[in-house]
C-alpha positions, 0 to 999 in steps of 0.5 A: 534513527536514519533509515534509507527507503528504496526499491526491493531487490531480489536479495532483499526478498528472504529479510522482506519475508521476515520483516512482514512475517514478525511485524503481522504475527503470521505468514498471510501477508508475508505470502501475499507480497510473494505472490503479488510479484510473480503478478504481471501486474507487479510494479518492481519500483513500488515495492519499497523497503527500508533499510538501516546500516544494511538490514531491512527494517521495513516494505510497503507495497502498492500494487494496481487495483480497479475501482469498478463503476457503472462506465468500466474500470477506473485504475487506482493504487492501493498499498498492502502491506506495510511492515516495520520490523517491531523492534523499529515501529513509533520511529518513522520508517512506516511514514518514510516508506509511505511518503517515498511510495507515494511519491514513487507513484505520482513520479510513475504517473499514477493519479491515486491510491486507497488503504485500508487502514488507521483512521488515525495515521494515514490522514497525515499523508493527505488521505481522506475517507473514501466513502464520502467520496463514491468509492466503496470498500470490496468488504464490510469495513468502518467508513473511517478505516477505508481512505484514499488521496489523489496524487493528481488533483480531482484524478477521482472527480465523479467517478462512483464505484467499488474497489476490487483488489485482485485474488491474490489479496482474498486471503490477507483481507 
């Protein structure tokens, strides 16, 4: 199967909506990707979709989140949510879209991002538990589930803390 993955458009947003709606089995997600838009924090070229024979079958979003420590605030990424319309999963659109929203973000200048998410499919993309290396999850979450990857090696090198994602993620987490 080909799909294409690029930056959303406004005229994306309503299939976007669908897309994250169908995939989750509820609006919370669906919702936070509306708000998180209207964010100033909002980075347009990190809203991806992915598009098949012109429908969207997939998003991602990565949105900034700080890693709280004793010396101030370390900027990091953190990308939620991911959906793949149902009828596409188990065909490579979500890893399409992870590995364009990765490289997006290094081309951006961003040095890292974390996820929440399976222990067994992100570590594909280089991500590795978190924990283990001084950056805690904001909420009680398996140690295997919360990961991160430096898009610029050693980016997170001696730096300990606790990630914080904005309010607009309080009610999808």
């Amino acid at each position: 199967m080909h799909c294409r993955a690029r930056p959303e458009t406004p005229d994306d947003y309503t299939q976007v909506f669908g897309v994250n709606r169908l995939a989750f089995g509820r609006e919370e997600e669906a919702r936070l990707v509306e708000t998180m838009r209207r964010t100033p924090e909002h980075i347009p070229e990190l809203s991806l979709v992915a598009e098949s024979d012109g429908r969207i079958i997939g998003h991602i979003l990565f949105s900034p989140i700080t890693i709280e420590t004793v010396v101030g605030p370390v900027r990091t990424l953190s990308f939620a949510p991911m959906a793949v319309h149902p009828d596409f999963q188990r065909r490579g659109v979500g890893s399409a879209l992870v590995r364009a929203g990765l490289e997006a973000a290094r081309r951006l200048g961003h040095k890292s991002v974390v996820v929440l998410g399976h222990a067994e499919y992100y570590p594909r993309f280089g991500f590795v538990p978190a924990r283990p290396r001084g950056i805690e999850p904001p909420l009680d979450v398996p140690d295997e589930a919360f990961m991160l990857i430096e898009l610029v090696p050693g980016a997170l090198a001696g730096v300990h803390g606790t990630v914080r994602y904005p309010p607009a993620y309080d009610a999808a987490l």
